[in-house]
C-alpha positions, 0 to 999 in steps of 0.5 A: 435463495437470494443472496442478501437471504443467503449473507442474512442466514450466515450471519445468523449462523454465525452468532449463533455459534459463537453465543454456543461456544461461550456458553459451553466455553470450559473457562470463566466469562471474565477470562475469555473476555481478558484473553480476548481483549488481549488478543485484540490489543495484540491485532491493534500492535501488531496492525500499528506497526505494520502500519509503521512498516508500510509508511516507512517503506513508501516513504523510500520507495517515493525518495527513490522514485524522486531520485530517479526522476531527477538522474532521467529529467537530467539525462533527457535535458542533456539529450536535448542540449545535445540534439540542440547543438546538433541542429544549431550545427546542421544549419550553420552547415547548410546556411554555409553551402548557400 
């Protein structure tokens, strides 16, 4: 068996267990569908706020990230003012000895 035969037959599976177990649900129609809608508002809140979470936490992590980058570009601008300063220095030194 192949598996688009295989994922075709799980699938047919699938709903037919779930057409069995409404049918021999030992509760109304009508109030499983309203637990179900109730569950599926809840998944919706709780996929929203994890959501909100999720945005709320990269937008930190990003300031974070922009306040590291600016303290490292900081500190190599001073490395390379003071490498400058250094060689400046170097060859005043050996223009000197000429």
């Amino acid at each position: 068996m192949n598996s688009k035969n295989c994922w075709f037959a799980f699938g047919i599976g699938v709903a037919a267990g779930a057409t069995i177990a409404l049918l021999y649900a030992p509760q109304s129609g009508a109030r499983t569908r309203k637990q179900l809608r109730r569950g599926v508002d809840e998944a919706g809140d709780y996929l929203a706020e994890a959501g909100d979470y999720l945005k709320d936490q990269a937008e930190r992590l990003s300031s974070e990230a922009e306040k590291a980058i600016k303290r490292t570009r900081n500190q190599v601008d001073s490395v390379v003012d003071q490498a400058g300063d250094v060689i400046s220095g170097a060859l005043k030194s050996a223009r000197a000895l000429v």
